[in-house]
Every structure is written in C-alpha cells, then in structure tokens.
C-alpha positions as CSV (number, residue, x, y, z in Angstrom):
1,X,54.9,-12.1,-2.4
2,X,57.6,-9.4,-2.1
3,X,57.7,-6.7,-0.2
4,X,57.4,-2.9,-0.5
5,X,60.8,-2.4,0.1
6,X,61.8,-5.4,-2.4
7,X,59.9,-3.6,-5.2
8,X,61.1,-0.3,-4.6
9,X,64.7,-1.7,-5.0
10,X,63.8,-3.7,-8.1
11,X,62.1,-0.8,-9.8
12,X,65.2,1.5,-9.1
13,X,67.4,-1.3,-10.8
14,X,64.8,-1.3,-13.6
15,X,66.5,2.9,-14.0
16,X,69.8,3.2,-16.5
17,X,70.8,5.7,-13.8
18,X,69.4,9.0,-12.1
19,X,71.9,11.0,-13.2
20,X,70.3,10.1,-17.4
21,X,66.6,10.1,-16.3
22,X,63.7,12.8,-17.6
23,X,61.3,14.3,-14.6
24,X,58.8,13.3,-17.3
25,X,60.2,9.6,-17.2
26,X,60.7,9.5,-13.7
27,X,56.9,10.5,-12.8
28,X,55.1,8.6,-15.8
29,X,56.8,6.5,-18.5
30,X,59.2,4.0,-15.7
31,X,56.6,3.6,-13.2
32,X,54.0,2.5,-16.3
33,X,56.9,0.8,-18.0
34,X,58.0,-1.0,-14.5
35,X,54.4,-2.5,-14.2
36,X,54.5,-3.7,-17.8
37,X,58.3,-5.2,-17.3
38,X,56.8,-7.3,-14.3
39,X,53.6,-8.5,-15.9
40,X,55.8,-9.4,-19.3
41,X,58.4,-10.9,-17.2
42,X,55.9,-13.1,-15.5
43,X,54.1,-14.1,-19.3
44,X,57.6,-14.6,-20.2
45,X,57.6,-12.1,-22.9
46,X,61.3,-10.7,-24.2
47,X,62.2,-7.5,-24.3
48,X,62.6,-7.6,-28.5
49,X,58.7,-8.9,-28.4
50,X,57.9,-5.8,-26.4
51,X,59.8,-3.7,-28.8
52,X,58.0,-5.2,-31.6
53,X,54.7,-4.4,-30.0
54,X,55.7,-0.7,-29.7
55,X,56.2,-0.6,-33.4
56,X,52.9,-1.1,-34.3
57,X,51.5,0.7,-31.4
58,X,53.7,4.0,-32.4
59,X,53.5,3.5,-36.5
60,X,49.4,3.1,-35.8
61,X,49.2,5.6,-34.0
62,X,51.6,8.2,-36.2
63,X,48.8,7.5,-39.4
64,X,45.8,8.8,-36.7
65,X,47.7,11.6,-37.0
66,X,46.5,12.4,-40.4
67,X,42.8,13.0,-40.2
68,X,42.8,17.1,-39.9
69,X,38.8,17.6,-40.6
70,X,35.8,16.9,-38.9
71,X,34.2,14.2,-38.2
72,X,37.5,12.5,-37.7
73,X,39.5,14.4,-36.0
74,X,39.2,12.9,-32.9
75,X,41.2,9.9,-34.3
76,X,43.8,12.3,-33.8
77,X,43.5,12.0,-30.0
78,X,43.4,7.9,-30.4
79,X,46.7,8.8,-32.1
80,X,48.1,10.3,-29.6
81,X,47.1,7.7,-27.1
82,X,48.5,5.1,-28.6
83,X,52.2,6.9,-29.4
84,X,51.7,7.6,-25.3
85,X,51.4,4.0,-24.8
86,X,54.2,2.6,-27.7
87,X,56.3,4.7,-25.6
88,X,55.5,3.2,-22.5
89,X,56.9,-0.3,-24.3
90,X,59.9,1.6,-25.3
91,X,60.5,1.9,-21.6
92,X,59.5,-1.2,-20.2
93,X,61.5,-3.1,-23.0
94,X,64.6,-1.4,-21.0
95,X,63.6,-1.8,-18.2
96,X,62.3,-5.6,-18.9
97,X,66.3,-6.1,-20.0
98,X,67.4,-4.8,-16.6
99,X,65.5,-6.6,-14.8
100,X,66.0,-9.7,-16.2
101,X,69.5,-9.3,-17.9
102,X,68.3,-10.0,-21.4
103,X,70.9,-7.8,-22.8
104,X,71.8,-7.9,-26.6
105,X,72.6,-5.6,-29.5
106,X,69.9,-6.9,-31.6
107,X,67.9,-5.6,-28.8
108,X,69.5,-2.2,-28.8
109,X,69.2,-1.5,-32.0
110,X,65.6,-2.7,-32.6
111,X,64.8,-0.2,-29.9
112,X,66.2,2.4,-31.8
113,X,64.4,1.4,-35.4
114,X,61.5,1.1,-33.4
115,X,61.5,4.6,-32.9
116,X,62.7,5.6,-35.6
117,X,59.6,3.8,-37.3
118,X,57.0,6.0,-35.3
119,X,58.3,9.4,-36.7
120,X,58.4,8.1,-40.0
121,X,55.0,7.1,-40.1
122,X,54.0,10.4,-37.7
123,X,56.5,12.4,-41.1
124,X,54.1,11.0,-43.8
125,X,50.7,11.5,-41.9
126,X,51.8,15.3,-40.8
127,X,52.6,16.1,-44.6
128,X,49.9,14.6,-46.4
129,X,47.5,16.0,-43.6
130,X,48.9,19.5,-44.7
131,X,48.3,18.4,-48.4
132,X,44.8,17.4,-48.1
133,X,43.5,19.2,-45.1
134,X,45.4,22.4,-44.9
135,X,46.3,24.4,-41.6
136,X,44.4,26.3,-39.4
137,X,46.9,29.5,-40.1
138,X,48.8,28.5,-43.5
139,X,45.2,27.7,-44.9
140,X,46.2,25.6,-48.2
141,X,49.0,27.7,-48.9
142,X,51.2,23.7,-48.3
143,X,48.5,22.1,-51.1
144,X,49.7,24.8,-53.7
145,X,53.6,24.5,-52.7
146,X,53.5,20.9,-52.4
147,X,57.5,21.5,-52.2
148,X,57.7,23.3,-49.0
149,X,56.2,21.2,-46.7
150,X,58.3,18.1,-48.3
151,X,61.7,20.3,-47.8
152,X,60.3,21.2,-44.1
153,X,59.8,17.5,-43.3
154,X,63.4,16.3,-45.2
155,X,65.4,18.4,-43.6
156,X,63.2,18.2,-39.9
157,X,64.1,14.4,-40.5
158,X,67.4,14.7,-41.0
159,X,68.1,16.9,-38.2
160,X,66.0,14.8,-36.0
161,X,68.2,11.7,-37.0
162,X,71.2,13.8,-36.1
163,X,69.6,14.8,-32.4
164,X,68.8,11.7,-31.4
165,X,71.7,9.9,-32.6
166,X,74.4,12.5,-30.2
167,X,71.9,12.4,-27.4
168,X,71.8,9.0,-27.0
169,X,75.9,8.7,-27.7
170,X,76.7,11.5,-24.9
171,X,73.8,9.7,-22.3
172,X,75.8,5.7,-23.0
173,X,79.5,8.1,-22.7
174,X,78.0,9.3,-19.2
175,X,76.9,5.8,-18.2
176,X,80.5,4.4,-19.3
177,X,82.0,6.5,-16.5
178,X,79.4,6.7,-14.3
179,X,78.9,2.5,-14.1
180,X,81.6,0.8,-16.2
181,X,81.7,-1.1,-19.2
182,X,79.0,-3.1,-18.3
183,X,76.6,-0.5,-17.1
184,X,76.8,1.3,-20.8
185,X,76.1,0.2,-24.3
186,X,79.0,2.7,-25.3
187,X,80.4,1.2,-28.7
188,X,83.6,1.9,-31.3
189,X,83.9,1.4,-35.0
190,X,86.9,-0.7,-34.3
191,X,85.4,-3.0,-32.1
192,X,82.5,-3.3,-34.5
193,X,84.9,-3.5,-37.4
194,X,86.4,-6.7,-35.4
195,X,83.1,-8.1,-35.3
196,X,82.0,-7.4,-38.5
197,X,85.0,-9.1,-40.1
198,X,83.4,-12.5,-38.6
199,X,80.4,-12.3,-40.0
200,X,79.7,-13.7,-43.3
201,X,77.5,-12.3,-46.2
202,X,76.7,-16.0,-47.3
203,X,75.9,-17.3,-44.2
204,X,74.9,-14.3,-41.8
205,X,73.8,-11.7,-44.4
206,X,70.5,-10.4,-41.8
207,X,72.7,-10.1,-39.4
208,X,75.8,-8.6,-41.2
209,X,74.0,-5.9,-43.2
210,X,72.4,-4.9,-39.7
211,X,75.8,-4.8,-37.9
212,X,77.2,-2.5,-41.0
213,X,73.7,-0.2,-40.6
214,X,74.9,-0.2,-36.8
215,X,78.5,0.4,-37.4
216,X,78.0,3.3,-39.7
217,X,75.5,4.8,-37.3
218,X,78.6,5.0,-34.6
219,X,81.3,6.2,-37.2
220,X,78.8,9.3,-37.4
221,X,78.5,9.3,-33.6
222,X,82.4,9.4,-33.3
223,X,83.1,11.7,-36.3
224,X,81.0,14.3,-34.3
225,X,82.7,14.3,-31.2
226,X,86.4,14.1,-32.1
227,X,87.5,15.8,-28.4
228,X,85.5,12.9,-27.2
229,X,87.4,10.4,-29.2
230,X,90.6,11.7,-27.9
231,X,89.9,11.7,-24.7
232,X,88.3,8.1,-25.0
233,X,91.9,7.1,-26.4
234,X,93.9,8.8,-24.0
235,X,92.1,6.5,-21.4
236,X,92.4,3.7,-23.0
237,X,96.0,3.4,-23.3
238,X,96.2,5.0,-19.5
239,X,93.6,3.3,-17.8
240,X,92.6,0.3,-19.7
241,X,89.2,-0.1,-18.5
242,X,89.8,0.6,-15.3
243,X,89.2,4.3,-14.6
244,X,90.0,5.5,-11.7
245,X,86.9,6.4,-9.2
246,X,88.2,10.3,-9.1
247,X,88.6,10.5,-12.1
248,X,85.0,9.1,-12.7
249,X,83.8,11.5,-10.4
250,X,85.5,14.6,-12.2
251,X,83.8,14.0,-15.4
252,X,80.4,13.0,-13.7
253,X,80.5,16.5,-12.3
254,X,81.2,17.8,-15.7
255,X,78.8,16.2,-18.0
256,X,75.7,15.8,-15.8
257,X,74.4,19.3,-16.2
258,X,74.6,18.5,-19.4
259,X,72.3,15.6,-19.1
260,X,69.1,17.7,-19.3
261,X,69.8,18.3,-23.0
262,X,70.4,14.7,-24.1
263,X,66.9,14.3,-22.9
264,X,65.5,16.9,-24.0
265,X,66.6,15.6,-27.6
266,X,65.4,12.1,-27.1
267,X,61.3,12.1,-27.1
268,X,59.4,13.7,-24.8
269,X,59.9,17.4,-25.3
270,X,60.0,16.7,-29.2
271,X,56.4,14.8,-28.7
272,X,55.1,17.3,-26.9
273,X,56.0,19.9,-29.4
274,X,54.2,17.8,-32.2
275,X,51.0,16.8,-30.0
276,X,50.9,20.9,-29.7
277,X,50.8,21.4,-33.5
278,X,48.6,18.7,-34.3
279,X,46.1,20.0,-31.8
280,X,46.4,23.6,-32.4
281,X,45.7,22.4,-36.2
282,X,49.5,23.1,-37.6
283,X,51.8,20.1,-37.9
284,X,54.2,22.5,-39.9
285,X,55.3,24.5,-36.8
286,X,56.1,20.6,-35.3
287,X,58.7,20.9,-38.1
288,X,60.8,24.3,-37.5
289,X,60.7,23.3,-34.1
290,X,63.0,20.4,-34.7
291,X,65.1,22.6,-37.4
292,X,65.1,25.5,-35.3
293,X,65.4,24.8,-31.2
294,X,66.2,21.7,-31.4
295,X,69.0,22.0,-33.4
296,X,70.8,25.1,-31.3
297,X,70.1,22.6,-28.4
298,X,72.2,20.0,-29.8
299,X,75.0,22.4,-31.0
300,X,74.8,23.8,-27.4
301,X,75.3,20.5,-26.2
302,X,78.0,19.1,-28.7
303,X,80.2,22.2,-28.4
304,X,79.9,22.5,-24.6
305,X,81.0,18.6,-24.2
306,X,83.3,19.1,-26.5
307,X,85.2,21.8,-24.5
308,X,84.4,19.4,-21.4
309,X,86.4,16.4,-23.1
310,X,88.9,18.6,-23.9
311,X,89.4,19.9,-20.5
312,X,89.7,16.7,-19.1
313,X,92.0,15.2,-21.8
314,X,94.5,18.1,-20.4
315,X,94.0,16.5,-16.7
C-alpha cells in the first residue's frame, strides 16, 4: 500500500502546474478528480471514457436547468449537482492522463467538445426556461420578444467560445515555457497543416474532418495573438526548442500574474455566475455577464500579454 508521502507526490504530478491552477481547483475539483483518477486507473478506465461520462453527466444536467416553476424546480438543484460532478470528470480525465501518460490529441480535443456540449445544452434549457416560465424580474417580457433572449444567448455563445478558446491558448503558452515541449499541449497551424496533409479523406475522413475542426480552432488562436506569434518565431529560429532557463524564468515572471484571468475565463467563475441566475430565477443576467465582464476580462488579458510578448521579443 503506498504511503502518505507517495500519494502526496503522485497527486501533485496529477497538477498541469501551480503556477495555471484555480484556488477553487486546488481546494475541490483535483482532490475529487485525484480520487476518481485512482479508482478509474485501477478499473482500468481511459481518460476519453471518463470524458465521455462527463458529457452526459454535464448535457443532463444543463436540461435540469430548465424547469423554472414549482413543483419542479428543485430539479434545478439535481442540475446543478450533476454539472458539479461532470466537472469533477473533466478533471480527473486530466489528471487520469498524467498519471498514467495516456496522452493524445483525440483526448484533448474531446475534453474540449465535452465542455463545449454542457453549455450548449445549459444555452437551450436557459432560453426556453425564459420562453415558457418567464423571470422573476423580466416577468414574460422574453415570451413576447422571443428575439431578445435568442440574440442574448447567440452572441453570450459566441463570446464564450472566444474566452475560453484564448484562456486555454495563453495557460498551454505558459506551460510551454514553464515545462517544455512536453509539459504543454501548445500547437501551430503549420504543424497541423503537416499532419493534416497525411491524412486521407477516403480512408481517415473521422479523423481528418476532426484534425481540420482542430486546426481551424488554433488558426483563430494564433490570429489573435499576433505579438505572441512573433515572439514564438523569434524563438524558434534562436532557440530551437531549447530555451534557455533565464529566459524561461523572465517570461514566467511576466505572464503568471496574468494566470488568474485565464482561469477566471475557463469554468468556475462563469458557473458560478449562471448557478447565481438560475437560482435567483433570471438566467438572462447569466448571459450579459459573459457579454459584458467577461469579455473586458479577456481584452484585459489579450492586450496586456500582448504588450508582454512584445516586450520580450525586444529582449
């Protein structure tokens, strides 16, 4: 039976890094997700499997969301349980990977579908809750202007697409420099392109139209950090792969404080926002929170990298 002291280690080497983890993570999703890592690990479960199981756990709960009357609405609570526990797959999948170095692509970007299922399913149930049950300050005001609530959830949508996409490209940049090559699932369009070009449509066509979905999901990554790109460049053809450690260092020291925001745009201060609204009886104020904080968080976040790159590109 291992020790204390053996756990301890293999449940910090279950963490991407300290310098990317969420207070929030650190005190309730990794612990929870570590326990479920080991018991999966032992069942011999994958990581995708877990994944899989955090789809339906995080779509079924996102439709719970909907009831907004009595005698029902305590489903909403069941809801909110289960999005609670999908996300406590969503971390032990990573942390399962880790652990057991079942690393892939396919994994990385079922995580991110996986997720991306949840809030579409929690989208629909918030909308047609506002539709059929109204709101405890808009009244029906939604039911008569069926249009306004769509156009909120659209555009919260889109800009929640947008979020999460730069938060998780600036948290795999700080991981790149922080822990190498290996320790980050930092990816290019040409690299992809390269692989891409390999794949057949007759033979491989699952896997090539996900590796385009995937590629075209970085290309907006990289379009939106173009100081970024040049001072990924810049590296390349100075460093190789091989960055020096003070250099490393510098840019830790740079982009960490920054780390806070990446986080912030990820999942837990978004769910919180939406459990808020759905208990205080209006999902609509869910949606200008993404449109309106949110957003100046990620501008905030994008320009003040951006300056960072560029600094750094001049060192």
């Amino acid at each position: 039976m291992a020790s204390f002291k053996e756990i301890k280690e293999q449940y910090r080497s279950s963490l991407k890094s300290m310098d990317t983890e969420e207070t929030i993570d650190l005190m309730f999703y990794r612990p929870i997700g570590f326990a479920w890592a080991l018991l999966f690990a032992k069942i011999c479960v994958t990581p995708n499997v877990v994944t899989i199981l955090s789809i339906f756990l995080g779509v079924g709960g996102g439709i719970l969301l909907y009831f907004g009357a009595e005698p029902l609405i305590w489903l909403n609570y069941v809801g909110i349980f289960l999005i609670i526990w999908a996300n406590s797959y969503d971390s032990a999948d990573g942390q399962l990977a880790r652990m057991t170095g079942q690393y892939s692509r396919l994994g990385r970007i079922l995580d991110g579908v996986s997720g991306d299922l949840w809030f579409i399913a929690i989208y629909f149930a918030l909308v047609f809750r506002e539709l059929h049950f109204g709101d405890a300050l808009a009244g029906n005001y939604f039911a008569e202007h069926k249009w306004a609530i769509w156009t909120l959830a659209i555009v919260a949508g889109l800009c929640h697409a947008k979020q999460a996409a730069m938060a998780d490209y600036y948290r795999q940049f700080h991981l790149y420099f922080l822990k190498g090559k290996e320790g980050s699932e930092l990816d290019s369009t040409a690299a992809l392109d390269g692989e891409l070009k390999k794949l057949s449509w007759g033979k491989e066509p699952l896997k090539k139209l996900t590796m385009s979905v995937y590629r075209n999901y970085t290309a907006n990554q990289e379009v939106m950090t173009p100081r970024m790109q040049e001072l990924r460049r810049n590296i390349k053809e100075r460093f190789g792969d091989d960055i020096p450690q003070d250099f490393r260092d510098r840019f830790r020291a740079l982009s960490k404080p920054l780390m806070k925001y990446t986080n912030m745009l990820s999942f837990n201060t978004r769910i919180i926002a939406m459990f808020i609204s759905v208990i205080i009886r209006m999902p609509w104020l869910y949606f200008v929170f993404e449109i309106v904080v949110l957003n100046a968080m990620m501008v905030y976040m994008i320009v003040s990298h951006e300056k960072r790159c560029k600094s750094l590109t001049g060192e």
